[in-house]
C-alpha positions in Angstrom: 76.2 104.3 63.1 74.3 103.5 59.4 71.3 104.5 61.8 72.1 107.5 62.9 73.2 108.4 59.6 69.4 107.7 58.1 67.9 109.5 60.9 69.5 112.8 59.6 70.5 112.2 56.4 67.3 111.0 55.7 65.7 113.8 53.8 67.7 113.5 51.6 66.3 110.3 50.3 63.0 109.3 49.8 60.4 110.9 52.3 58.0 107.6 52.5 61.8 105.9 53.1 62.2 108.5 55.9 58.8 108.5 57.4 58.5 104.4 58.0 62.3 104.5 59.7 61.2 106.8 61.9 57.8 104.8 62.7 60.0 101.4 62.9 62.1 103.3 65.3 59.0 104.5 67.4 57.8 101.0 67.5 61.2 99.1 68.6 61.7 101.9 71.2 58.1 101.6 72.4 58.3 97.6 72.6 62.0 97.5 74.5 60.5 100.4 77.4 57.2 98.1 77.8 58.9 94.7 77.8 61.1 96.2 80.1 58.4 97.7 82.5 56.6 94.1 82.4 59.9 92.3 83.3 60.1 94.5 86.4 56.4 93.8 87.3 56.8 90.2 86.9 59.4 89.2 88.4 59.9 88.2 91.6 61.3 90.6 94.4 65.0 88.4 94.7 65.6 89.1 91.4 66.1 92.8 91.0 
């Protein structure tokens, strides 16, 4: 929930504040779809 509130209530605060939650966001959202693409890839068939 604190998250959410940053998100939007962000403005409000510092913009440089703002700008790298947004970028740390980005990032842990791009690293969780690619790990989970690679996990698929890699593993075997049975396991799906």
């Amino acid at each position: 929930m604190t998250g959410f509130i940053l998100l939007f209530q962000g403005w409000r605060l510092d913009p440089i504040l703002q700008f790298s939650y947004v970028l740390l966001n980005f990032l842990v959202i791009y690293l969780g779809v690619k790990d989970i693409i690679l996990f698929r890839l890699l593993s075997p068939p049975n396991h799906r």
